[in-house]
PDB file with one MODEL, atoms N, CA, C and O in Angstrom:
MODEL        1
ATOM      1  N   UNK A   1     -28.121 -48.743 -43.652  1.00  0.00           N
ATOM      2  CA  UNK A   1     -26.896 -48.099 -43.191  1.00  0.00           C
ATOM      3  C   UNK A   1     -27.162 -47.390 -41.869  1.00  0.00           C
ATOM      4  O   UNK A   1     -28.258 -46.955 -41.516  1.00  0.00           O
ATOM      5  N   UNK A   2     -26.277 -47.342 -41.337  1.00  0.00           N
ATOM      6  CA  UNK A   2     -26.374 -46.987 -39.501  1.00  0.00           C
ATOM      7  C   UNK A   2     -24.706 -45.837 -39.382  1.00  0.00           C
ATOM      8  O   UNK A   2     -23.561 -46.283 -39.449  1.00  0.00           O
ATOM      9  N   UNK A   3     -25.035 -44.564 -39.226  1.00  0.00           N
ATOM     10  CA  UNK A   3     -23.983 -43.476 -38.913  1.00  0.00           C
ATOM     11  C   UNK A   3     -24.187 -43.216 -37.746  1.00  0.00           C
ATOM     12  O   UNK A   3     -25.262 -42.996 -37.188  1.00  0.00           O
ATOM     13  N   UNK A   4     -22.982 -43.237 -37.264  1.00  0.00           N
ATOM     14  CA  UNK A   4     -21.991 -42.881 -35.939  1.00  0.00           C
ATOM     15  C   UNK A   4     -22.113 -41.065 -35.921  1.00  0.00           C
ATOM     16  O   UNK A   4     -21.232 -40.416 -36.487  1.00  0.00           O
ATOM     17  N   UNK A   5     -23.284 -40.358 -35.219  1.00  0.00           N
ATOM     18  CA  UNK A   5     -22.141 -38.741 -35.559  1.00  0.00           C
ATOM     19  C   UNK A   5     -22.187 -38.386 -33.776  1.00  0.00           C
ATOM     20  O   UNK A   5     -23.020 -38.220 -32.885  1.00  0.00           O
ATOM     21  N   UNK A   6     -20.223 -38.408 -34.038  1.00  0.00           N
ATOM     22  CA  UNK A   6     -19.990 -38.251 -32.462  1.00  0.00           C
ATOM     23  C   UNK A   6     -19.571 -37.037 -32.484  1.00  0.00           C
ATOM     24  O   UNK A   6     -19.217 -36.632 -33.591  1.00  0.00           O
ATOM     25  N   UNK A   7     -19.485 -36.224 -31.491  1.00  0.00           N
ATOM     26  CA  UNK A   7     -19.250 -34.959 -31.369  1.00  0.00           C
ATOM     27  C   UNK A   7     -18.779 -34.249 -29.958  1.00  0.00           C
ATOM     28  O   UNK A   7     -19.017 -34.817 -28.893  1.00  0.00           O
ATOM     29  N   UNK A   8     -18.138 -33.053 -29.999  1.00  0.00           N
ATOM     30  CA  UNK A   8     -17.465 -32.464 -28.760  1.00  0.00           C
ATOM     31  C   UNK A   8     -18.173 -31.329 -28.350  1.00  0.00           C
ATOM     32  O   UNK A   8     -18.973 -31.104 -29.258  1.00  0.00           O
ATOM     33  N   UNK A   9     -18.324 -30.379 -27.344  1.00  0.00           N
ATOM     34  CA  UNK A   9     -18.891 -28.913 -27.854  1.00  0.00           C
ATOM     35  C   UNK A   9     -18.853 -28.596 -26.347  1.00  0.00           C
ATOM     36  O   UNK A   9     -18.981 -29.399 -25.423  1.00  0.00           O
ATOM     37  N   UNK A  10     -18.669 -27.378 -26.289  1.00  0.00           N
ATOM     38  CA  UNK A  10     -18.154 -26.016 -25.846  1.00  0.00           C
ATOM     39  C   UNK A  10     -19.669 -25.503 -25.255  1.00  0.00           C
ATOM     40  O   UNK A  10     -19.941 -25.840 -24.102  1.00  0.00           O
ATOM     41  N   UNK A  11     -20.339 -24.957 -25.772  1.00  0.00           N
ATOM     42  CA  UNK A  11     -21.508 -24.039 -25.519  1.00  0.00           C
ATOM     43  C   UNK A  11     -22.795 -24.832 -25.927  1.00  0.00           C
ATOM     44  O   UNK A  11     -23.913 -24.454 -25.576  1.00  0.00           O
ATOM     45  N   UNK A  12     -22.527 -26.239 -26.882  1.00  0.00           N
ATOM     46  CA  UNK A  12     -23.674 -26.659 -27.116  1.00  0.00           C
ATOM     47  C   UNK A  12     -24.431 -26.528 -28.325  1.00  0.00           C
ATOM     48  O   UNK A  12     -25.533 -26.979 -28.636  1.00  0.00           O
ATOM     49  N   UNK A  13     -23.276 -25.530 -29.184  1.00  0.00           N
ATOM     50  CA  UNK A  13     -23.580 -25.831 -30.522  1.00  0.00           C
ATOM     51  C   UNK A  13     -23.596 -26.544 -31.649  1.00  0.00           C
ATOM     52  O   UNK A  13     -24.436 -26.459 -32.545  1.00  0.00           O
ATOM     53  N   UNK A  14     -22.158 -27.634 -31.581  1.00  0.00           N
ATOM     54  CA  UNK A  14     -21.549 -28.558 -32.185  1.00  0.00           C
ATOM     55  C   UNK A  14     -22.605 -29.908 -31.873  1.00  0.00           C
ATOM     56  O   UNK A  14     -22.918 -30.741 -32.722  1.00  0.00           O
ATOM     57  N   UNK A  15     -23.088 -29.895 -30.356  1.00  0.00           N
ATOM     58  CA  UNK A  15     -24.461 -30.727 -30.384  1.00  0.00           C
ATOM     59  C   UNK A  15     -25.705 -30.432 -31.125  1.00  0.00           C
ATOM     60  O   UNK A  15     -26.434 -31.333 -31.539  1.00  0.00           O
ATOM     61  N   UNK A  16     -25.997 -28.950 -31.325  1.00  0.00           N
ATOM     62  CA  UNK A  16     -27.138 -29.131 -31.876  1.00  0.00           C
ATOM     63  C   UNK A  16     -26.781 -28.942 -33.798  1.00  0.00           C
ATOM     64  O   UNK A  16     -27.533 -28.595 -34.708  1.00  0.00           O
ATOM     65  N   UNK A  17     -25.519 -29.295 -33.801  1.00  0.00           N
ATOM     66  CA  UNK A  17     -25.461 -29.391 -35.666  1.00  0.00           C
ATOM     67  C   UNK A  17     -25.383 -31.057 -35.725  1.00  0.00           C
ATOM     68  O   UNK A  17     -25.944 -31.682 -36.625  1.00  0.00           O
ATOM     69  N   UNK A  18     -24.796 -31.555 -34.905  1.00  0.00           N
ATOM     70  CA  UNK A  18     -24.931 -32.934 -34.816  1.00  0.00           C
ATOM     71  C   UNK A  18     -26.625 -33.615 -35.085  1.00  0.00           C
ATOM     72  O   UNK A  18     -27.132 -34.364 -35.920  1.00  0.00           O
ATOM     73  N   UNK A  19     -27.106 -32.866 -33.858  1.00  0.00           N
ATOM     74  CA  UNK A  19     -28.318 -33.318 -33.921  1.00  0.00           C
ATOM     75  C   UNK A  19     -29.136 -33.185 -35.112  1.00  0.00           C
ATOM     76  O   UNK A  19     -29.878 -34.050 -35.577  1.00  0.00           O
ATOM     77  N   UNK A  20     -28.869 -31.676 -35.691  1.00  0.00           N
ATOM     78  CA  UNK A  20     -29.493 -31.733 -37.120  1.00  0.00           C
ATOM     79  C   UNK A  20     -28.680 -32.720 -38.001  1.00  0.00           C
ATOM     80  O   UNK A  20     -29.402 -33.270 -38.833  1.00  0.00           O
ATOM     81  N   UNK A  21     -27.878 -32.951 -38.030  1.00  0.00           N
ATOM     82  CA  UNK A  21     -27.383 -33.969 -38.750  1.00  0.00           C
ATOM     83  C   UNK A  21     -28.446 -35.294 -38.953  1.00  0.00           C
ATOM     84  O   UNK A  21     -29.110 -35.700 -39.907  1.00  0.00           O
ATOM     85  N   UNK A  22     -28.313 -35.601 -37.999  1.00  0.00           N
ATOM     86  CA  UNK A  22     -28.731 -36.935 -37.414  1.00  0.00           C
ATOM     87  C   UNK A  22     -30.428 -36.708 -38.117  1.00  0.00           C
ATOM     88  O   UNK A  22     -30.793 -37.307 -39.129  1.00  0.00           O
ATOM     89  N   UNK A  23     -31.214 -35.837 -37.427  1.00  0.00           N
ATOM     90  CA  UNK A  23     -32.706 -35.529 -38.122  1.00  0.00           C
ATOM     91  C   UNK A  23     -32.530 -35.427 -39.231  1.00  0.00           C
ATOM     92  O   UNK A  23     -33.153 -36.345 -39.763  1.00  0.00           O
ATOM     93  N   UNK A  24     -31.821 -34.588 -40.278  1.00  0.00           N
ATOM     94  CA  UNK A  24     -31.450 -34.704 -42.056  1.00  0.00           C
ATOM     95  C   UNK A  24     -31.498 -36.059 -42.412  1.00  0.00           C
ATOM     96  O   UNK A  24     -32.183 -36.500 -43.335  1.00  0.00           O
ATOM     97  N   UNK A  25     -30.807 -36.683 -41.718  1.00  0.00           N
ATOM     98  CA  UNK A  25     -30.249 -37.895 -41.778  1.00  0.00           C
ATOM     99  C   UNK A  25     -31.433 -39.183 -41.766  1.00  0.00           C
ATOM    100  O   UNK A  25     -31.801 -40.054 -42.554  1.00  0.00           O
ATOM    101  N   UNK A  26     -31.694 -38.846 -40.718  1.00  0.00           N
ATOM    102  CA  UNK A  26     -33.406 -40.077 -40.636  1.00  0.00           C
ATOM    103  C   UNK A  26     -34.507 -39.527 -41.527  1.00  0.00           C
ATOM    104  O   UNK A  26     -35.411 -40.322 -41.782  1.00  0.00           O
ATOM    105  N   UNK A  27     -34.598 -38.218 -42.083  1.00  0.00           N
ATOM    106  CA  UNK A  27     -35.822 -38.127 -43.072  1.00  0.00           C
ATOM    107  C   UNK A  27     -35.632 -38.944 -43.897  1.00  0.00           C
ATOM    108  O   UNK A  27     -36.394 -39.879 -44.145  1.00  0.00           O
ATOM    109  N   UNK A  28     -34.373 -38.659 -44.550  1.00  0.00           N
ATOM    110  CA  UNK A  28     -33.398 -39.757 -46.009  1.00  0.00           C
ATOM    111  C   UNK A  28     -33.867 -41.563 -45.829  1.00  0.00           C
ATOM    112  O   UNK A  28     -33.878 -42.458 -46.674  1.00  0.00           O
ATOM    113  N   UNK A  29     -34.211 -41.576 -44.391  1.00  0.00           N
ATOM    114  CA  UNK A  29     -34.097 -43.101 -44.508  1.00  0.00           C
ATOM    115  C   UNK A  29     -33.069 -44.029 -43.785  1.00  0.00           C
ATOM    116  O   UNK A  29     -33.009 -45.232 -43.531  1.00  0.00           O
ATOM    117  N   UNK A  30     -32.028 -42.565 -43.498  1.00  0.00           N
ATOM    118  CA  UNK A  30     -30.170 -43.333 -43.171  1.00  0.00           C
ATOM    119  C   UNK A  30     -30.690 -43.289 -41.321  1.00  0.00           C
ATOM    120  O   UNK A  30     -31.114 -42.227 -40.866  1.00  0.00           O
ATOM    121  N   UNK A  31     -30.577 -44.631 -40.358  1.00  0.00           N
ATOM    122  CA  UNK A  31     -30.669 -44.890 -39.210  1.00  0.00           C
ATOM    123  C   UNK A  31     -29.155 -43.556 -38.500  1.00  0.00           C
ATOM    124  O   UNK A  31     -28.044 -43.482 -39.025  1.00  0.00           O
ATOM    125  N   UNK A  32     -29.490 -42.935 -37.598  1.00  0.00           N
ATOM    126  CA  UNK A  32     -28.246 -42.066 -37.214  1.00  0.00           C
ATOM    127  C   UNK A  32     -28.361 -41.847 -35.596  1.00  0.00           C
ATOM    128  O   UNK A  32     -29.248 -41.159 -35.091  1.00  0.00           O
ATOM    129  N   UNK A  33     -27.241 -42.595 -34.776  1.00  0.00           N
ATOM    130  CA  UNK A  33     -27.065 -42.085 -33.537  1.00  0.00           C
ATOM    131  C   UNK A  33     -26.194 -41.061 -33.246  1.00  0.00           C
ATOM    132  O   UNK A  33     -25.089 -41.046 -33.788  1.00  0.00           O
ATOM    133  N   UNK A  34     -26.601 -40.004 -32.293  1.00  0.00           N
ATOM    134  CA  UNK A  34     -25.298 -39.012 -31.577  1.00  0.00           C
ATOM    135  C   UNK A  34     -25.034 -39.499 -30.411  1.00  0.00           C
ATOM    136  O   UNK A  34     -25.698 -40.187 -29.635  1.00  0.00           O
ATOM    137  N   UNK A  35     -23.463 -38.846 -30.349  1.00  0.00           N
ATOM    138  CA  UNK A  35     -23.121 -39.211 -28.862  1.00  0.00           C
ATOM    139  C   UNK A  35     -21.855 -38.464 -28.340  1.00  0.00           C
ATOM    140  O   UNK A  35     -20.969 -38.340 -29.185  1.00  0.00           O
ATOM    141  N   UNK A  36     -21.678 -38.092 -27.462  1.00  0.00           N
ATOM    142  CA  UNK A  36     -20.687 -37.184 -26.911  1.00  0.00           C
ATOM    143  C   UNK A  36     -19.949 -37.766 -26.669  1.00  0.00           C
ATOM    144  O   UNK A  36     -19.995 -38.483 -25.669  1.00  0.00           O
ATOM    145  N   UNK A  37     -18.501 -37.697 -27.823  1.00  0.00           N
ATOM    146  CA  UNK A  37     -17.347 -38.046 -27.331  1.00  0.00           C
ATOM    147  C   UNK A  37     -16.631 -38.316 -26.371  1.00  0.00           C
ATOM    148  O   UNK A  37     -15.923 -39.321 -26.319  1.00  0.00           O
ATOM    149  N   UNK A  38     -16.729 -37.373 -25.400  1.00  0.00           N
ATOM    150  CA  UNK A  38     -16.411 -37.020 -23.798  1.00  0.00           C
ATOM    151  C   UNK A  38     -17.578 -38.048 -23.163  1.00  0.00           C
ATOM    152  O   UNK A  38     -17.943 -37.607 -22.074  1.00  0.00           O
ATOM    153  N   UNK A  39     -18.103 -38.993 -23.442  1.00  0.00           N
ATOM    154  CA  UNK A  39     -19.214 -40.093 -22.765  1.00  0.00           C
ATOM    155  C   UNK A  39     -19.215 -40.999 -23.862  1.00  0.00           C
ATOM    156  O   UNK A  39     -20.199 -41.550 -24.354  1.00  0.00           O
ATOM    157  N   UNK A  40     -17.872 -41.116 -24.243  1.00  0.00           N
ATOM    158  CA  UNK A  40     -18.124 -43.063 -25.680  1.00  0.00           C
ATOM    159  C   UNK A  40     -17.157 -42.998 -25.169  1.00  0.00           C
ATOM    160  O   UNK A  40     -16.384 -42.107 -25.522  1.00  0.00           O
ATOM    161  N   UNK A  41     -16.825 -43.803 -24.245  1.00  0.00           N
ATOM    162  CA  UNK A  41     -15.741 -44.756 -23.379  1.00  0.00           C
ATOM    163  C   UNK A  41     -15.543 -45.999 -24.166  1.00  0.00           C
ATOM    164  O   UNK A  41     -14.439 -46.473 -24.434  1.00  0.00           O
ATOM    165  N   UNK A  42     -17.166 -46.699 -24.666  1.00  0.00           N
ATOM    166  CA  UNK A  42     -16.751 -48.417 -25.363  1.00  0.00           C
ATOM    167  C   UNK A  42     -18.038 -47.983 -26.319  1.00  0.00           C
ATOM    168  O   UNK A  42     -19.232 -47.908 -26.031  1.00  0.00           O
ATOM    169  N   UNK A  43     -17.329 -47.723 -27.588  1.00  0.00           N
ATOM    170  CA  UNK A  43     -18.206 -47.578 -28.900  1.00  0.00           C
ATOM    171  C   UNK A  43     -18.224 -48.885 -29.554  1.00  0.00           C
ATOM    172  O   UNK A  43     -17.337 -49.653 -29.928  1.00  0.00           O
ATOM    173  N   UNK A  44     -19.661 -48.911 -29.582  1.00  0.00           N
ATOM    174  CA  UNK A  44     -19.569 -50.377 -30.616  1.00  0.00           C
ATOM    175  C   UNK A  44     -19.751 -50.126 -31.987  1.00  0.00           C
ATOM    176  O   UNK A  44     -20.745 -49.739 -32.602  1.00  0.00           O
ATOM    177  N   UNK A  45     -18.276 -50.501 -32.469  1.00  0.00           N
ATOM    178  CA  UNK A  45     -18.285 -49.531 -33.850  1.00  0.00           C
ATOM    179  C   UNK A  45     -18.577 -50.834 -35.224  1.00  0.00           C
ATOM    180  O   UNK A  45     -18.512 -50.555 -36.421  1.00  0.00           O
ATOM    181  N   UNK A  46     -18.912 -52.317 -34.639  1.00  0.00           N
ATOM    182  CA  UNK A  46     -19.396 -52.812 -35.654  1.00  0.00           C
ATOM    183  C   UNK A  46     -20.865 -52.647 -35.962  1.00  0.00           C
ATOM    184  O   UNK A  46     -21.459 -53.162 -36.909  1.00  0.00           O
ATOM    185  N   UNK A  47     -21.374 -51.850 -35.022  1.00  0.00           N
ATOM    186  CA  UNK A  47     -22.900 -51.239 -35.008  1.00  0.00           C
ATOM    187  C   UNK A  47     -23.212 -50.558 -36.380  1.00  0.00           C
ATOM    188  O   UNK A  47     -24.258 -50.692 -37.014  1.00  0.00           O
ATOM    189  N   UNK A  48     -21.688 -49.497 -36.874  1.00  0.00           N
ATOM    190  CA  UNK A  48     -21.779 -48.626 -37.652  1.00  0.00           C
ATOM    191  C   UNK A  48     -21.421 -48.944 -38.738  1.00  0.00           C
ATOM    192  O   UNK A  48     -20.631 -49.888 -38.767  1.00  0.00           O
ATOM    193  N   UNK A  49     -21.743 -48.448 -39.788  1.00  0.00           N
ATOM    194  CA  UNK A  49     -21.831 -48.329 -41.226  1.00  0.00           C
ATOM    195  C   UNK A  49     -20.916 -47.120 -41.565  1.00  0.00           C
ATOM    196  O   UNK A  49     -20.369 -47.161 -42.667  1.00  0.00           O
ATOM    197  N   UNK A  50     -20.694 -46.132 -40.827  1.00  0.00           N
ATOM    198  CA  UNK A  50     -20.295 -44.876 -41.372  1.00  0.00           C
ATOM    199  C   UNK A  50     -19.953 -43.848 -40.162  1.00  0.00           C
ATOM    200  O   UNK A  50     -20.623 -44.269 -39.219  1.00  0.00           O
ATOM    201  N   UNK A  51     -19.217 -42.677 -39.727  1.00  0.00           N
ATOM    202  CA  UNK A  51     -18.796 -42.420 -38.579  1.00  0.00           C
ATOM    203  C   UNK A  51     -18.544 -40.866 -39.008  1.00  0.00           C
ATOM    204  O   UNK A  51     -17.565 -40.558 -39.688  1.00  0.00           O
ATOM    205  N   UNK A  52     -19.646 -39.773 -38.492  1.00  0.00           N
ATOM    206  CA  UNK A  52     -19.055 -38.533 -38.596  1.00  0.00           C
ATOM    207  C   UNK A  52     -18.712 -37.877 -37.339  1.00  0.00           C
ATOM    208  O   UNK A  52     -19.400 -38.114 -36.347  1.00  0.00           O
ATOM    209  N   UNK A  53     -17.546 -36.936 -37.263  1.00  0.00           N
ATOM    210  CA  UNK A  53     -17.227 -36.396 -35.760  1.00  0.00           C
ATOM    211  C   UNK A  53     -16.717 -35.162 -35.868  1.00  0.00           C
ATOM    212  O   UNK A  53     -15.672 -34.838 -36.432  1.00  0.00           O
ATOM    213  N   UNK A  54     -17.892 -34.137 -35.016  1.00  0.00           N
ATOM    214  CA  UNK A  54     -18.115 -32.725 -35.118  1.00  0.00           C
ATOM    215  C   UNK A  54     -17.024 -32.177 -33.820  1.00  0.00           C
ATOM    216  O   UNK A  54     -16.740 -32.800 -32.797  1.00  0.00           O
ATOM    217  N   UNK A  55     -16.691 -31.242 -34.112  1.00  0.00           N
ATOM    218  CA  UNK A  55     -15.516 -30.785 -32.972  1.00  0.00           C
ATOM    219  C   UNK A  55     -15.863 -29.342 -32.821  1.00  0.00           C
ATOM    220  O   UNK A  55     -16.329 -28.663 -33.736  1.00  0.00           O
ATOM    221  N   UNK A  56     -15.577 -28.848 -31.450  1.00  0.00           N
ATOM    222  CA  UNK A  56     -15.863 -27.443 -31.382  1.00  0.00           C
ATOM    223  C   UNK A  56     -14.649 -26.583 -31.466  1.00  0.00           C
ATOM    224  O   UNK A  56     -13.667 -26.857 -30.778  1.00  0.00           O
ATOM    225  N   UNK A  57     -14.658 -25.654 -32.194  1.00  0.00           N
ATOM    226  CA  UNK A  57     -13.349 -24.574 -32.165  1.00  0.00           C
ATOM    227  C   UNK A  57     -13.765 -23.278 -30.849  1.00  0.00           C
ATOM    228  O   UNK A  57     -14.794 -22.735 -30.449  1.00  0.00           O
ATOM    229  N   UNK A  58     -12.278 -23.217 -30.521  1.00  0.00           N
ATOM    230  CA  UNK A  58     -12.547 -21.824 -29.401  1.00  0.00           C
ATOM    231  C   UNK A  58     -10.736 -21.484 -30.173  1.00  0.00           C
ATOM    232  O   UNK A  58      -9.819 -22.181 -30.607  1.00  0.00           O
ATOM    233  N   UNK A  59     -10.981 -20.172 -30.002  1.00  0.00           N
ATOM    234  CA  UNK A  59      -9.773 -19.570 -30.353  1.00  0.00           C
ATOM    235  C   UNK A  59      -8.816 -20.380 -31.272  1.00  0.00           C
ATOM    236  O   UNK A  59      -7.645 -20.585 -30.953  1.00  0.00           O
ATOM    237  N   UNK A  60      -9.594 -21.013 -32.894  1.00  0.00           N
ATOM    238  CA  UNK A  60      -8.775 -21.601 -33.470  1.00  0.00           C
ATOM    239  C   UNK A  60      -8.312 -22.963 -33.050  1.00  0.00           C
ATOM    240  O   UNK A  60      -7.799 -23.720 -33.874  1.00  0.00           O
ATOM    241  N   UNK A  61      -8.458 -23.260 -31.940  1.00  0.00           N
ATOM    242  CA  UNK A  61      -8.425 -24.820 -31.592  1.00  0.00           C
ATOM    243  C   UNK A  61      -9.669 -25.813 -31.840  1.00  0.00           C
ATOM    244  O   UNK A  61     -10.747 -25.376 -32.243  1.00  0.00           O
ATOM    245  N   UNK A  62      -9.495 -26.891 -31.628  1.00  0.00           N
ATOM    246  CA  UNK A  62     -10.357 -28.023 -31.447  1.00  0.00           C
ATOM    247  C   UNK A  62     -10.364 -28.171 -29.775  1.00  0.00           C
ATOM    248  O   UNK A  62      -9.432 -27.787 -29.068  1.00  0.00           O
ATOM    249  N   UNK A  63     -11.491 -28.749 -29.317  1.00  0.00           N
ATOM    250  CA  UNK A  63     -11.210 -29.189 -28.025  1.00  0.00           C
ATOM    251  C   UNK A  63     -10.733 -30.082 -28.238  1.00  0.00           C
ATOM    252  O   UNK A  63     -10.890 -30.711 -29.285  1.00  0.00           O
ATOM    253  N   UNK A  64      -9.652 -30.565 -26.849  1.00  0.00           N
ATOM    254  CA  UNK A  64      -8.436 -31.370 -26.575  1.00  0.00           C
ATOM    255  C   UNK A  64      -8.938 -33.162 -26.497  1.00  0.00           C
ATOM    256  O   UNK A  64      -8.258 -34.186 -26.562  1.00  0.00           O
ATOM    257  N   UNK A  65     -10.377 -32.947 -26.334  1.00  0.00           N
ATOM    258  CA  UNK A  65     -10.926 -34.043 -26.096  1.00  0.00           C
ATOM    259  C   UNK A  65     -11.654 -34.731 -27.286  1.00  0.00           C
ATOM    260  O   UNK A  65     -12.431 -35.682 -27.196  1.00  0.00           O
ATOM    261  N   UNK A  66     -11.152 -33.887 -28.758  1.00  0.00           N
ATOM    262  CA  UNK A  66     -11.027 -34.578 -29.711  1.00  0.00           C
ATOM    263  C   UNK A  66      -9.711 -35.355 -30.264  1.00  0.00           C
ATOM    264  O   UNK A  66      -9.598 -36.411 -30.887  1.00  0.00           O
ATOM    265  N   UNK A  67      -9.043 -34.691 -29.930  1.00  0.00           N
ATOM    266  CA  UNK A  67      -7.589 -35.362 -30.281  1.00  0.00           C
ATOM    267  C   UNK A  67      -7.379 -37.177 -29.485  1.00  0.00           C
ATOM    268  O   UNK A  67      -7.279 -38.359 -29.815  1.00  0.00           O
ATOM    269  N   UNK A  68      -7.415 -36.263 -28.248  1.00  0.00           N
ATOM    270  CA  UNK A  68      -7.582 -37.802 -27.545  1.00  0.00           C
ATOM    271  C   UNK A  68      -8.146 -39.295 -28.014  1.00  0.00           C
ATOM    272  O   UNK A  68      -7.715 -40.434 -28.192  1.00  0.00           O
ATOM    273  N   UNK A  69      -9.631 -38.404 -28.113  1.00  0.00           N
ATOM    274  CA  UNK A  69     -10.564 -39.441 -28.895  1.00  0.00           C
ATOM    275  C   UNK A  69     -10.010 -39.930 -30.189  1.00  0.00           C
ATOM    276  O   UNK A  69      -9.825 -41.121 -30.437  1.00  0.00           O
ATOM    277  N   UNK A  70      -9.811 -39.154 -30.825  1.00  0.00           N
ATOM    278  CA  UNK A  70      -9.458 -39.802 -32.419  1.00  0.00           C
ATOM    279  C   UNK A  70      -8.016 -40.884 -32.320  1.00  0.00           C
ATOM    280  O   UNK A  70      -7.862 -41.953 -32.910  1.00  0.00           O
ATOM    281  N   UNK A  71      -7.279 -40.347 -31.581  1.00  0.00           N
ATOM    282  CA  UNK A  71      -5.930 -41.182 -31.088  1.00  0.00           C
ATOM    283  C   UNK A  71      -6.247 -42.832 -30.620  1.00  0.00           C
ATOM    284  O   UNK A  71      -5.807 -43.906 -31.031  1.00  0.00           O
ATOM    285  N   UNK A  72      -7.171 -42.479 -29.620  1.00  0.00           N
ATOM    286  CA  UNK A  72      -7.252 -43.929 -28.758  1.00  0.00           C
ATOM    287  C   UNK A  72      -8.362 -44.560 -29.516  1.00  0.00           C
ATOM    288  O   UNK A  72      -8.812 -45.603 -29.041  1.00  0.00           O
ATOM    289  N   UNK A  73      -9.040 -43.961 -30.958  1.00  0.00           N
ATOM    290  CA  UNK A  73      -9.726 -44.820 -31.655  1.00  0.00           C
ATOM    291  C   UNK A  73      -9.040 -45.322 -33.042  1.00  0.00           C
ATOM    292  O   UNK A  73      -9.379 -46.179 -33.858  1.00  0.00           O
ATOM    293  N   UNK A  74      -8.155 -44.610 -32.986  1.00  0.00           N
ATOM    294  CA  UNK A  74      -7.463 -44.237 -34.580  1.00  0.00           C
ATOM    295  C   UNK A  74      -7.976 -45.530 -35.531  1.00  0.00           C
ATOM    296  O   UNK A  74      -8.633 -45.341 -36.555  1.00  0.00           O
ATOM    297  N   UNK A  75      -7.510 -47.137 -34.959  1.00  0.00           N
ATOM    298  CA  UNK A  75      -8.089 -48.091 -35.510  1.00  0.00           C
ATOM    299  C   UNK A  75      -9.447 -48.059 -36.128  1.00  0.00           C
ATOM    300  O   UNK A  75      -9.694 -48.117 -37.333  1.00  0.00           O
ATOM    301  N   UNK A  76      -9.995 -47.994 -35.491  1.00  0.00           N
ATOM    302  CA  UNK A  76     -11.564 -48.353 -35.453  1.00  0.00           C
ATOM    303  C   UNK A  76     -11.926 -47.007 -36.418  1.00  0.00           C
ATOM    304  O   UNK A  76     -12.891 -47.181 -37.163  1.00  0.00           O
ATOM    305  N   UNK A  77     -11.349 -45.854 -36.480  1.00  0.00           N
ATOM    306  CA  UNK A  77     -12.090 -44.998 -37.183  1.00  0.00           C
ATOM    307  C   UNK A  77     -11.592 -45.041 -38.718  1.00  0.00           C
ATOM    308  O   UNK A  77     -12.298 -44.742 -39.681  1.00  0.00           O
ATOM    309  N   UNK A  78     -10.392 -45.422 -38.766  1.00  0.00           N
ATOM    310  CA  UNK A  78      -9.949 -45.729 -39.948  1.00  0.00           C
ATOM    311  C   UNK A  78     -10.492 -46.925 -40.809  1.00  0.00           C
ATOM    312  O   UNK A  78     -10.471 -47.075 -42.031  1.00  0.00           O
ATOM    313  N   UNK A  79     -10.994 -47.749 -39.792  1.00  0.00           N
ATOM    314  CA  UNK A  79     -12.018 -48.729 -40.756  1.00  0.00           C
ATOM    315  C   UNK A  79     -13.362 -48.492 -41.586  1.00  0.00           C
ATOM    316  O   UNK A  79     -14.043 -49.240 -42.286  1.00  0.00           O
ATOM    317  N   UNK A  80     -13.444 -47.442 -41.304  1.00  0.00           N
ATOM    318  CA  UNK A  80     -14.854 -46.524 -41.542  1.00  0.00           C
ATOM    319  C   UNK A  80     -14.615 -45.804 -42.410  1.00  0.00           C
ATOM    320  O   UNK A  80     -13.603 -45.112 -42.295  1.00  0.00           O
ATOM    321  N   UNK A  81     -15.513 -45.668 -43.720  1.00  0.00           N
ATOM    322  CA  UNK A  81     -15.757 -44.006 -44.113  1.00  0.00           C
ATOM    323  C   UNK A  81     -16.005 -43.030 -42.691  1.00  0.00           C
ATOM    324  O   UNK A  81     -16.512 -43.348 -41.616  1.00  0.00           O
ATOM    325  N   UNK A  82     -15.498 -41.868 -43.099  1.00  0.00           N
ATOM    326  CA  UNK A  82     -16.230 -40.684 -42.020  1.00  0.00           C
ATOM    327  C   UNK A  82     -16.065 -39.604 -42.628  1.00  0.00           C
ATOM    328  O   UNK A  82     -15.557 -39.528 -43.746  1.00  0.00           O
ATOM    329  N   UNK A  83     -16.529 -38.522 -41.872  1.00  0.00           N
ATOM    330  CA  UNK A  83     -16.324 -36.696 -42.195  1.00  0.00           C
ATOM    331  C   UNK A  83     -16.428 -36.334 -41.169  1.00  0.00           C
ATOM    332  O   UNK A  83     -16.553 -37.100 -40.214  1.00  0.00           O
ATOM    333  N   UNK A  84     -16.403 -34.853 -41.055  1.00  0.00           N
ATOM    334  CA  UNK A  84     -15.629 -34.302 -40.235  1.00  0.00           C
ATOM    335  C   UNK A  84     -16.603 -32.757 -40.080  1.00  0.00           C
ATOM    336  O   UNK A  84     -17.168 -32.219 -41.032  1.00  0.00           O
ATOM    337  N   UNK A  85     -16.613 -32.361 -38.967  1.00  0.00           N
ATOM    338  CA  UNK A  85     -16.850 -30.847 -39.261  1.00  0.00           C
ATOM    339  C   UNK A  85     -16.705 -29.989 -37.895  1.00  0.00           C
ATOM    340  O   UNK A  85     -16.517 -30.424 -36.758  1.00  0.00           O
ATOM    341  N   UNK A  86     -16.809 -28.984 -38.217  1.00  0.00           N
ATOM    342  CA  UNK A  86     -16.561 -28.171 -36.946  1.00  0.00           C
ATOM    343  C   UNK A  86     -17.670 -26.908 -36.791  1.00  0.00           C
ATOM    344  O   UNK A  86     -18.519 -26.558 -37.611  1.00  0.00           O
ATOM    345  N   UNK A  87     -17.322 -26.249 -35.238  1.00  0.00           N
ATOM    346  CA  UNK A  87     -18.571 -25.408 -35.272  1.00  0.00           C
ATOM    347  C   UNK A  87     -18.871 -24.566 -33.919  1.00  0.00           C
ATOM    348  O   UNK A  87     -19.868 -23.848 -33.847  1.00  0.00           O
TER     349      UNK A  87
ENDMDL
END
């Protein structure tokens, strides 16, 4: 199995929970790439097995450049298990 954990972030925290993700993730055995939303222009999402996407909150929002993303993927992410988290 091969997980997708894409992510947004603000200060650089939402990258480094990603990243622990991803390390949790390869001790287990499970193959895991990150990648900054704001830089996956052409995701190759038959690569993936599974798709998590971390978002940063500021004042109760998400950045704007998750919405986007999830919109202009909506297909492709809906073919997938995924989760979700914020941070």
């Amino acid at each position: 199995m091969k997980t997708l954990i894409l992510f947004s972030t603000r200060d650089g925290q939402t990258r480094e929970i990603a990243s622990f993700l991803a390390s949790e993730l390869k001790e287990l055995g499970v193959d895991a790439d990150t990648l900054n939303l704001n830089r996956a222009d052409a995701v190759a999402w038959h690569d993936y097995d599974r798709v998590v996407i971390g978002a940063s909150i500021r004042y109760g929002h998400f950045h704007p450049a998750v919405d986007r993303f999830v919109k202009k993927h909506l297909q492709s992410l809906n073919a997938l298990p995924g989760a979700f988290f914020f941070g």
